[in-house]
C-alpha positions as CSV (number, residue, x, y, z in Angstrom):
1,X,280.2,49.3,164.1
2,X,279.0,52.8,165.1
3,X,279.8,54.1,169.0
4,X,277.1,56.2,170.3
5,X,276.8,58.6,173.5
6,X,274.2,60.1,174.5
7,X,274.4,63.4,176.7
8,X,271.3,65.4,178.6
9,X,271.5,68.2,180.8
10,X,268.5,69.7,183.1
11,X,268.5,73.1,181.8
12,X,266.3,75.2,180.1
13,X,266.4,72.9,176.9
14,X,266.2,73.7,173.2
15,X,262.9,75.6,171.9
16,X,261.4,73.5,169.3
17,X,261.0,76.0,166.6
18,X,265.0,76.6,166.9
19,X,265.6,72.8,166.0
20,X,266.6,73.9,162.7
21,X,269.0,76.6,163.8
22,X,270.6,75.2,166.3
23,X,273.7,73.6,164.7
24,X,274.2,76.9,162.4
25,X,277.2,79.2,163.4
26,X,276.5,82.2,165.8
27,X,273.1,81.4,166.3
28,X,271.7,81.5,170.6
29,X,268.8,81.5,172.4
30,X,270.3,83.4,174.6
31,X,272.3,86.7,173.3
32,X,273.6,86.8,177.1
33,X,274.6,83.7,178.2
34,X,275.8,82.1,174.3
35,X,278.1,83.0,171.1
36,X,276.7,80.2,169.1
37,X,279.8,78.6,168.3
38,X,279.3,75.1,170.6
39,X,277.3,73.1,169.1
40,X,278.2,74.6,165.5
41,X,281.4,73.3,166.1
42,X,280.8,69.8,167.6
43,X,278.6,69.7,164.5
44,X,281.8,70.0,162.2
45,X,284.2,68.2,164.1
46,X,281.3,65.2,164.2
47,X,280.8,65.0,160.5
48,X,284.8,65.6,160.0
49,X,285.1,62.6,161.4
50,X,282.4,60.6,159.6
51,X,280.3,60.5,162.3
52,X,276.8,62.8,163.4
53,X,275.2,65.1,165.9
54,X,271.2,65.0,166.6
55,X,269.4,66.8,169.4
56,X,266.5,65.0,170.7
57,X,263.7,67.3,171.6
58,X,261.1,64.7,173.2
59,X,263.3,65.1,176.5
60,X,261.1,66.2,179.4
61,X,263.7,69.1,180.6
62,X,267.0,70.0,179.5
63,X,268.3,69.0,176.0
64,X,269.4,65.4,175.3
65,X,272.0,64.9,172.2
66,X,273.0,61.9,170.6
67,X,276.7,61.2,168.9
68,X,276.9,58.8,166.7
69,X,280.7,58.3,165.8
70,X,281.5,55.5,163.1
């Protein structure tokens, strides 16, 4: 049975055209506010575990992520 949380801020959100990028390591949106490490982390700890990591980019503002943990 999988567990899943779901987790949205009210920034800025996640450009579209970055939704391919945005688990890679280093990569940012923002060279002033980011390192890129976040989310390319939570990506490997997620699958280390068995488990996944999506961003959902329908969300009005912000960005919404779902983990899915087995």
């Amino acid at each position: 049975m999988n567990r899943n949380v779901v987790i949205q801020d009210g920034g800025d959100g996640i450009k579209v055209v970055n939704k391919d990028y945005i688990f890679k390591p280093f990569f940012t949106q923002d060279l002033y506010l980011g390192h890129g490490i976040g989310l390319a982390f939570c990506h490997v700890a997620m699958e280390f575990m068995g488990g996944e990591i999506k961003c959902d980019f329908s969300a009005k503002k912000g960005a919404r992520f779902h983990l899915i943990f087995p």
